[in-house]
C-alpha positions as CSV (number, residue, x, y, z in Angstrom):
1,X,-50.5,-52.0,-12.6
2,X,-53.1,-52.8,-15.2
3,X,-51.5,-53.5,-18.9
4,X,-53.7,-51.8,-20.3
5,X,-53.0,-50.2,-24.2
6,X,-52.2,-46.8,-23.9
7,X,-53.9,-45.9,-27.0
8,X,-54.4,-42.0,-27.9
9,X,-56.4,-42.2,-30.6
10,X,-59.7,-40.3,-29.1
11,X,-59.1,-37.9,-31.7
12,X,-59.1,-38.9,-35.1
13,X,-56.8,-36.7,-37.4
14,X,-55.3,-39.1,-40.1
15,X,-51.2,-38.9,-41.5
16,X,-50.9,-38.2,-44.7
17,X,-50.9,-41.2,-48.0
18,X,-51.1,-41.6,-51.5
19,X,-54.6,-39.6,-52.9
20,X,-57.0,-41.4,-54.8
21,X,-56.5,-42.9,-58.0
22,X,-57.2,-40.7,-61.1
23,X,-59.1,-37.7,-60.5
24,X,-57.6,-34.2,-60.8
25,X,-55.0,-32.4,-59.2
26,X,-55.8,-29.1,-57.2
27,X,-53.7,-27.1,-54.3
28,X,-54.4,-29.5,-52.2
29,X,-53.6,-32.4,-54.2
30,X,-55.5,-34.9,-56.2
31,X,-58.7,-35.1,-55.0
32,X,-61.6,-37.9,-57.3
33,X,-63.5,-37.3,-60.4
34,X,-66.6,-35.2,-59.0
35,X,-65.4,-33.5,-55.9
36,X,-65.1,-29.7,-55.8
37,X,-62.8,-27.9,-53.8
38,X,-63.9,-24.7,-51.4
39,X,-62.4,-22.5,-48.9
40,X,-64.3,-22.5,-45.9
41,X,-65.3,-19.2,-45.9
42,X,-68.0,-20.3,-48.5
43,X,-69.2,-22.9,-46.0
44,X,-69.5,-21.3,-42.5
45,X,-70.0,-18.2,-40.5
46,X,-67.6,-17.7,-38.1
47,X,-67.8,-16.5,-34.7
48,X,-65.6,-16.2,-31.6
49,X,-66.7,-17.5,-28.2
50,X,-68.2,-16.2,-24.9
51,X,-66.0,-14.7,-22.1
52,X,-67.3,-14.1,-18.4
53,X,-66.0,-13.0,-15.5
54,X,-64.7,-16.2,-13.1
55,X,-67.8,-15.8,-11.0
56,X,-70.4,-16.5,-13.6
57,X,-68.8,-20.1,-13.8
58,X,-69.9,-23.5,-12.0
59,X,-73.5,-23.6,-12.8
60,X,-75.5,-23.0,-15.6
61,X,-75.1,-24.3,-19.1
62,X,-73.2,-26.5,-20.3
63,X,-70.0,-24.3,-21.5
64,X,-67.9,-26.1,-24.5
65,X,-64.0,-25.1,-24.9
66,X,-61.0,-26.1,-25.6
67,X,-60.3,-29.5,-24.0
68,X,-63.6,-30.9,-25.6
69,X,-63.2,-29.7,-28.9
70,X,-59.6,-31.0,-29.0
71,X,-60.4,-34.7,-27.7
72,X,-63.5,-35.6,-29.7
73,X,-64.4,-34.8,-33.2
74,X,-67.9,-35.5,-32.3
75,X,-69.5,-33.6,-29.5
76,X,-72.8,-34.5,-26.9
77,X,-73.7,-32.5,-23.8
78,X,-72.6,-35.3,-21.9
79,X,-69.0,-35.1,-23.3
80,X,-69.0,-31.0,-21.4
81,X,-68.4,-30.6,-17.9
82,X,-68.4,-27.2,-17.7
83,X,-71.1,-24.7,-16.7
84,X,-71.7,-21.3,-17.2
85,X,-74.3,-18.9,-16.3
86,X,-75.8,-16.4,-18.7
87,X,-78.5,-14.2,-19.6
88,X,-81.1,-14.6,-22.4
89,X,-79.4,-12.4,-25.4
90,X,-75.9,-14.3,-24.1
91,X,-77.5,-17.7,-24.7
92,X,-78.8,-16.5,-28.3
93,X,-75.6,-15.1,-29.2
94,X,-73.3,-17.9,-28.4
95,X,-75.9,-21.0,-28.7
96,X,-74.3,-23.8,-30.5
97,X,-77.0,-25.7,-32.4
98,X,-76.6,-29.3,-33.5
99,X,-74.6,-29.4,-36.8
100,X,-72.5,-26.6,-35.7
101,X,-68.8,-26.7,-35.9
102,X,-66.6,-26.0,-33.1
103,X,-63.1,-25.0,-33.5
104,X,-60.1,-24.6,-31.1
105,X,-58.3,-21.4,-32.2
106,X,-55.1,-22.0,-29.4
107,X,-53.5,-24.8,-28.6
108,X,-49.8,-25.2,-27.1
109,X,-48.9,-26.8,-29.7
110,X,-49.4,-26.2,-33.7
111,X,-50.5,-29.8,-33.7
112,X,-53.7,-29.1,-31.9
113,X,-54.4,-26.1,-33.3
114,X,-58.0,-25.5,-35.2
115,X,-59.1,-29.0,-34.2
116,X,-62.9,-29.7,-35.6
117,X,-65.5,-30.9,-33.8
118,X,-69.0,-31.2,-34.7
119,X,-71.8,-30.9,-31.7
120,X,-74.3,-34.1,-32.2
121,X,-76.1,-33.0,-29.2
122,X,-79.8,-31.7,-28.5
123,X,-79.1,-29.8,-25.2
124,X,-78.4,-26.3,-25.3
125,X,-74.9,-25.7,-24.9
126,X,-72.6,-22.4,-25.6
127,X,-68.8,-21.9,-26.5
128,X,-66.0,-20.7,-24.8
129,X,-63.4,-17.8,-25.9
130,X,-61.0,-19.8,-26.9
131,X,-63.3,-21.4,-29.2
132,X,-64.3,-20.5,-32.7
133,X,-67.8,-21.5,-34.0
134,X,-68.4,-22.2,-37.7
135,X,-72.2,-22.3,-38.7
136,X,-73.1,-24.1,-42.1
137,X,-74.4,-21.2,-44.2
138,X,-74.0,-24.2,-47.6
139,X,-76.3,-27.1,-48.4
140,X,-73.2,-28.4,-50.1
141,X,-71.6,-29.1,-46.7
142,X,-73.2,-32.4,-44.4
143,X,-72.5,-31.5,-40.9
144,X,-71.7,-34.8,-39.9
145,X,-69.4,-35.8,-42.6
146,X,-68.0,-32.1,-42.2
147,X,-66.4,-32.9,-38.9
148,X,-64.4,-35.9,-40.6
149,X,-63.3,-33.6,-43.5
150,X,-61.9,-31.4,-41.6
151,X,-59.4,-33.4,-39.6
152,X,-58.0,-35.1,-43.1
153,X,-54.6,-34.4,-44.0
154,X,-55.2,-31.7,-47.0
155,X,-56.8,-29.9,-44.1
156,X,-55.4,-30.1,-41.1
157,X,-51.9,-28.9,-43.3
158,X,-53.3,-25.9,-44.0
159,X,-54.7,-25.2,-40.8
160,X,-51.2,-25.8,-38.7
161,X,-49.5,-23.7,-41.6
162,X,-51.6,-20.7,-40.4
163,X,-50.8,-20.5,-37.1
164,X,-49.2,-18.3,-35.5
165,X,-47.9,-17.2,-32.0
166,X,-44.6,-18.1,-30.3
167,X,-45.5,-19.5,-26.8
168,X,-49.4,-21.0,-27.8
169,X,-50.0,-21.4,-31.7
170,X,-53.4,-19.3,-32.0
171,X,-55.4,-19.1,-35.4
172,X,-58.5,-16.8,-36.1
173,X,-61.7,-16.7,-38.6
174,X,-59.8,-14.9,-41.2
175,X,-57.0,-17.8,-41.6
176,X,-59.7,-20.4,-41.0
177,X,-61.5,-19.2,-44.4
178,X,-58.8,-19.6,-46.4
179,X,-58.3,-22.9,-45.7
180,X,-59.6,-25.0,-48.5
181,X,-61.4,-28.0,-48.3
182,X,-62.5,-30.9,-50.3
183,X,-66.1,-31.6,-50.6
184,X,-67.6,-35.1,-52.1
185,X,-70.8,-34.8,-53.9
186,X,-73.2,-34.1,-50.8
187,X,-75.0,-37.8,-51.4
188,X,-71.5,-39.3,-51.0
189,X,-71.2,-37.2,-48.0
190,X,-74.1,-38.6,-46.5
191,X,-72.7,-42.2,-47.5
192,X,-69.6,-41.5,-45.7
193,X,-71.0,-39.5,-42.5
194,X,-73.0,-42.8,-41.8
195,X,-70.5,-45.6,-42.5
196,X,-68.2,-43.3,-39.8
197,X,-70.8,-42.5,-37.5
198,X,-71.4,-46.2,-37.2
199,X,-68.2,-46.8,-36.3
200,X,-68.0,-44.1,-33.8
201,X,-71.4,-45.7,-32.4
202,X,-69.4,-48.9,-31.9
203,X,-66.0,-47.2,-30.0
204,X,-68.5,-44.6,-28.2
205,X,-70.1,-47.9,-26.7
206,X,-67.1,-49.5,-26.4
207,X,-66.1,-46.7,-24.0
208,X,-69.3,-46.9,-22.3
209,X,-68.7,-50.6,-21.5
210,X,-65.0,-50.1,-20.6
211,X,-65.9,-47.3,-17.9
212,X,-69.0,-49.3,-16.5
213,X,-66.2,-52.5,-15.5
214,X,-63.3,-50.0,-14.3
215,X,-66.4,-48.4,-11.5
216,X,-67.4,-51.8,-10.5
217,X,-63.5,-52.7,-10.4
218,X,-62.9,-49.8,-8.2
219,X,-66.3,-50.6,-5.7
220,X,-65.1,-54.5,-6.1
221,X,-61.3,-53.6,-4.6
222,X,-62.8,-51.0,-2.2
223,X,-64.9,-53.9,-0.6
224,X,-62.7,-56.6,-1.0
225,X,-59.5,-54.7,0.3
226,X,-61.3,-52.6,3.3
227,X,-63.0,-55.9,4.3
228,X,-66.4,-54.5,3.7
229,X,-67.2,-57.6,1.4
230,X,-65.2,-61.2,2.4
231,X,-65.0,-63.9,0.0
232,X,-66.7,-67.5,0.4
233,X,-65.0,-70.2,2.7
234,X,-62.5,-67.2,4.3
235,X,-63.7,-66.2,8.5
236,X,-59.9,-65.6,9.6
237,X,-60.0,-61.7,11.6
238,X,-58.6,-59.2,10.1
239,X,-55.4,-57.3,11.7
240,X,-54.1,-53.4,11.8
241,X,-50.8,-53.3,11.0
242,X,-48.0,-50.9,9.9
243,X,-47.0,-51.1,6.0
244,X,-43.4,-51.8,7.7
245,X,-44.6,-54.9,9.2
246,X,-46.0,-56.4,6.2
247,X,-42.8,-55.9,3.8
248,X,-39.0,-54.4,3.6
249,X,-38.9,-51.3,1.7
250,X,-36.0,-50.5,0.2
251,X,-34.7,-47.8,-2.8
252,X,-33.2,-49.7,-5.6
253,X,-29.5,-49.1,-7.1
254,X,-27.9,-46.0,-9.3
255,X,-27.6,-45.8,-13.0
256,X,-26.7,-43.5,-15.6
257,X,-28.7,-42.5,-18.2
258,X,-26.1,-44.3,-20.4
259,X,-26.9,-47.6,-19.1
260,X,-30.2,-48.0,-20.5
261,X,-31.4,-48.7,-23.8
262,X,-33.7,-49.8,-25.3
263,X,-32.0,-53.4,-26.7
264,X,-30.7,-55.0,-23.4
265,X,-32.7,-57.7,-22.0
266,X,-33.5,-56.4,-18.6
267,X,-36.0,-54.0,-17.7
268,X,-35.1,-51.2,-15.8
269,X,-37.9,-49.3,-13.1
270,X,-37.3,-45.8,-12.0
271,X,-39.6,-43.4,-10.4
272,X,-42.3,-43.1,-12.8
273,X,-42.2,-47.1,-14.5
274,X,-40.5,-48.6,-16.8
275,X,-37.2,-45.7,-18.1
276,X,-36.1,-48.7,-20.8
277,X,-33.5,-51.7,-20.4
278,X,-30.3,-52.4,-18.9
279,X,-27.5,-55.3,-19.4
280,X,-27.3,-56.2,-15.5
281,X,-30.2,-57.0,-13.0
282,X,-30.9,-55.8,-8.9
283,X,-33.6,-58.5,-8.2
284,X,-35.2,-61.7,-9.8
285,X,-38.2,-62.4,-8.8
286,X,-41.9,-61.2,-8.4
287,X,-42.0,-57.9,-6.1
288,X,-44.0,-54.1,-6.0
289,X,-42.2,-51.4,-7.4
290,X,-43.3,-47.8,-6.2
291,X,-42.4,-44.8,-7.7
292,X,-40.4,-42.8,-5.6
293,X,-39.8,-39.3,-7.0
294,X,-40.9,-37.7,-9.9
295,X,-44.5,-36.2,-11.4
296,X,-46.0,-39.6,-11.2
297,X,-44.1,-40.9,-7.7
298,X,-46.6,-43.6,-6.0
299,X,-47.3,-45.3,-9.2
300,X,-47.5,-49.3,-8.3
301,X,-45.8,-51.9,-10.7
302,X,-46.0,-55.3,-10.2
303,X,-43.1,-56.7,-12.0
304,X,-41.2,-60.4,-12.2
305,X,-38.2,-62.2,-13.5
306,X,-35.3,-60.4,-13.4
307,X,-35.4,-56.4,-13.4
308,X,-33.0,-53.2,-12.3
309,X,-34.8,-51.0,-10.0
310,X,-33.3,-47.6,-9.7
311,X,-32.9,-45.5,-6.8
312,X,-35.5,-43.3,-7.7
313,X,-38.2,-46.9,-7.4
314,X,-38.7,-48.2,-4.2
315,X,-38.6,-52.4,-3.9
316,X,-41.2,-54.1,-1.7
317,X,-40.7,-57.3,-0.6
318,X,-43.3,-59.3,1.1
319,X,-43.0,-60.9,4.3
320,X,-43.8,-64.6,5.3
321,X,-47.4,-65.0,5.4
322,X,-48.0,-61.8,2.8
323,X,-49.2,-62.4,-1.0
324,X,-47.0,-60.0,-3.2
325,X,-50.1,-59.7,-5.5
326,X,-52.1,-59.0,-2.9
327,X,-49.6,-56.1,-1.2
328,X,-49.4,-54.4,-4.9
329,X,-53.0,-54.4,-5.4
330,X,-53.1,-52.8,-1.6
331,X,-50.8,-50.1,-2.3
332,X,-52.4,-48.9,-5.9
333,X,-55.3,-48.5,-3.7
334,X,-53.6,-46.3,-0.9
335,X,-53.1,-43.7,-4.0
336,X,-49.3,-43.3,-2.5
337,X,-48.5,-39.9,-4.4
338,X,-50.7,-38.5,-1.2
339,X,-48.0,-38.9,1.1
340,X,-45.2,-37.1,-1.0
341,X,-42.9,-34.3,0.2
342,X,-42.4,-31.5,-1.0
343,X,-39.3,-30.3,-2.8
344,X,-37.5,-29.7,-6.4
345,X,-39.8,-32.7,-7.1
346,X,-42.3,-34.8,-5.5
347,X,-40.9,-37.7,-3.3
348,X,-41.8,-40.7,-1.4
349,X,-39.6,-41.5,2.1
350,X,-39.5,-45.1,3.0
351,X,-39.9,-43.8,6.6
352,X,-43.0,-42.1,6.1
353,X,-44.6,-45.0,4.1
354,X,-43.1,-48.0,6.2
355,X,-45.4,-45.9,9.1
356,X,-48.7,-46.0,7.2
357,X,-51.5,-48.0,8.6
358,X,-53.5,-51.2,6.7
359,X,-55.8,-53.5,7.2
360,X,-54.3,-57.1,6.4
361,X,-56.5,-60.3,5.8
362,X,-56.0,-63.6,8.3
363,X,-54.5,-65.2,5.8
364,X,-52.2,-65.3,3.0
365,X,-54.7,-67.5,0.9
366,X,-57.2,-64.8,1.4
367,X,-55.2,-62.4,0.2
368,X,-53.7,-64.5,-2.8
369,X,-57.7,-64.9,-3.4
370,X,-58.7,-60.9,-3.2
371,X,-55.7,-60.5,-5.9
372,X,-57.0,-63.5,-8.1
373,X,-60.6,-61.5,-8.4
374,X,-59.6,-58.6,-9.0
375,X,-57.0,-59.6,-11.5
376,X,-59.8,-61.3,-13.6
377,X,-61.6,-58.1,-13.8
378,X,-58.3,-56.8,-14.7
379,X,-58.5,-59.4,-17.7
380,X,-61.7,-58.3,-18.7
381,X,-60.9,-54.6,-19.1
382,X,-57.8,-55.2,-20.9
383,X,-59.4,-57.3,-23.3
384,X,-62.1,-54.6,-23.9
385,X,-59.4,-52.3,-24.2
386,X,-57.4,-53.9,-26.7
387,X,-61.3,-54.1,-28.7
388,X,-61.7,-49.8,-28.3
389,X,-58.0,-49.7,-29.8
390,X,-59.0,-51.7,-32.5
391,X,-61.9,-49.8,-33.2
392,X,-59.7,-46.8,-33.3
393,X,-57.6,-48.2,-35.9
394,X,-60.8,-48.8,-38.1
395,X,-62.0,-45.7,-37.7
396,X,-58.7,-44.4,-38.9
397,X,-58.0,-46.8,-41.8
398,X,-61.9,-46.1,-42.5
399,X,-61.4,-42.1,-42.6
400,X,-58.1,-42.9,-44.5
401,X,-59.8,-44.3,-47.4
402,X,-63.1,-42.7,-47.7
403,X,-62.1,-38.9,-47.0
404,X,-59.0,-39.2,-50.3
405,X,-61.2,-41.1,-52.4
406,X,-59.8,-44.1,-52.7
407,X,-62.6,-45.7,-51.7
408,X,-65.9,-44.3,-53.1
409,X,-69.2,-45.7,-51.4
410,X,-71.4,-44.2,-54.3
């Protein structure tokens, strides 16, 4: 339901621009007056990951691999939910120490693979088999700044080139030495870890904020909707009813693939949201839209004007006496995808759902009332969201400038 930006930017790897202006031209391009270029063999020790058997996991230390290293280029304990248990020489051996660089050597896709990310933390942590450590052995490499340089373009090119593997790209320490990197003077690398470590301060708090208001969303609409909590001025009893009783469920119409576009002025809902636009229109008006097959069926929208709603979205339609604002908000909480059958895909029955039992305020102002405070939390989140996208986008423009040269901050 929420409008929330989908942005994807957790991990920072920037798209190729213009290089600096002057400087000198190398294999990797022009890089500024001053910098050197190195392969990173001459900057870290390499060494593959731990592997134990499936019972050793669930408790222990905290156990870094591929998911963390490929969705933050900066890495805490807190940031690693998995736990491992080992002996002494195990920890020694596969210890990641702050400053150390943490590499994903397979990915599904050639995109992902060799993704850097420095660990910031202070809690002993180890690293997974899939997972290729790289130890500063240089006092011309800053750790911090390190974990920026390598996710620049001149890099990350390299890295994808190297690759190899049909069905998961895989890369190992051999191809990962070659790769040659930029390196600033080591003061400007300082300059530069700490004007983008500021900025990841800001998004990293940002996030922090943004996932304290979606809890106490979640525990508000818990309350509110299970009548745990009642607003001010509202003493009307609560009723059991079936979800059939409270609204018409119906499938929406057929289309063809062919019929939708992206130009056309109507929007068109199918199982899993919006599929694009369509010249005609099925309803026209406010209504819940529930996704009826597919990987995401149960998804809630609330949608109005004038729409197309496919047959694989199901249309609910309030009755008399029942806020439609309040009935979406009721079934995103019911987590709908629950009740799904099983077949070539997932899929929602009207039958089954119009049998499901809720609990239904007195009144339709109380209702209209529980949507209204929870959609001004709703507010708050999105514009906190739109804020941690921004951030992103600085970060990026940031990294951008400062890792080509274009921008020198010494």
């Amino acid at each position: 339901m929420e409008a929330l930006a989908k942005d994807q930017s957790h991990v920072a790897v920037l798209t190729e621009n213009s290089g600096p202006v002057g400087g000198r031209q190398t294999d990797i391009g022009t890089i500024p007056d001053g910098w050197d270029v190195q392969p990173l063999s001459q900057l870290l020790d390499f060494q593959n990951g731990f592997n134990a058997d499936k019972s050793s996991y669930g408790s222990g230390v905290p156990f870094a691999n591929v998911l963390e290293v490929i969705t933050r280029d900066r890495l805490t304990e807190a940031d690693i939910p998995g736990r491992v248990t080992v002996n002494a020489s195990q920890l020694q051996a596969f210890l990641v120490r702050p400053g150390d660089i943490l590499f994903n050597r397979t990915s599904e896709t050639q995109d992902e693979l060799g993704l850097a990310s420095v660990y910031v933390g202070n809690a002993q942590i180890i690293f997974g088999g899939f997972v290729i450590r790289g130890r500063i052995k240089s006092n011309r490499l800053n750790a911090i700044c390190a974990g920026y340089l390598l996710r620049a373009p001149s890099v990350r090119r390299q890295i994808v080139a190297r690759g190899q593997g049909v069905v998961r790209a895989n890369i190992g320490q051999s191809e990962l030495g070659s790769v040659m990197v930029p390196l600033p003077p080591t003061h400007e690398q300082t300059a530069i870890a700490e004007a983008l470590a500021d900025t990841d301060g800001l998004i990293e708090e940002l996030e922090q904020v943004v996932l304290k208001k979606r809890k106490i969303k979640q525990g508000t609409m818990q309350d509110l909707l299970s009548g745990q909590k009642r607003l001010p001025g509202f003493k009307a009893k609560w009723t059991q009813a079936y979800l059939g009783e409270l609204c018409t469920l119906k499938s929406g119409d057929g289309i063809t693939s062919r019929s939708i576009d992206k130009q056309s002025p109507y929007p068109c809902y199918g199982g899993n949201g919006l599929r694009g636009y369509t010249r005609t229109y099925t309803h026209d008006g406010r209504y819940a839209l529930i996704g009826r097959v597919g990987a995401l069926c149960g998804n809630v929208n609330l949608v109005a004007g004038r729409f197309f709603a496919s047959e694989h979205a199901i249309v609910a339609t309030p009755n008399e006496g029942i806020s439609v604002d309040w009935l979406a908000l009721l079934l995103e909480s019911m987590k709908l995808n629950r009740f799904s059958e099983a077949s070539a895909q997932p899929v929602l029955t009207v039958k089954k759902l119009e049998k499901l039992e809720v609990l239904t305020p007195g009144s339709k102002d109380e209702q209209a009332e529980i949507a209204h405070v929870v959609a001004d939390m709703t507010t708050e989140i999105d514009a906190l969201e739109f804020k941690l996208v921004k951030a992103r986008q600085i970060k990026l423009s940031m990294m951008q400038e400062l890792l080509t040269g274009r921008v020198r901050l010494v």
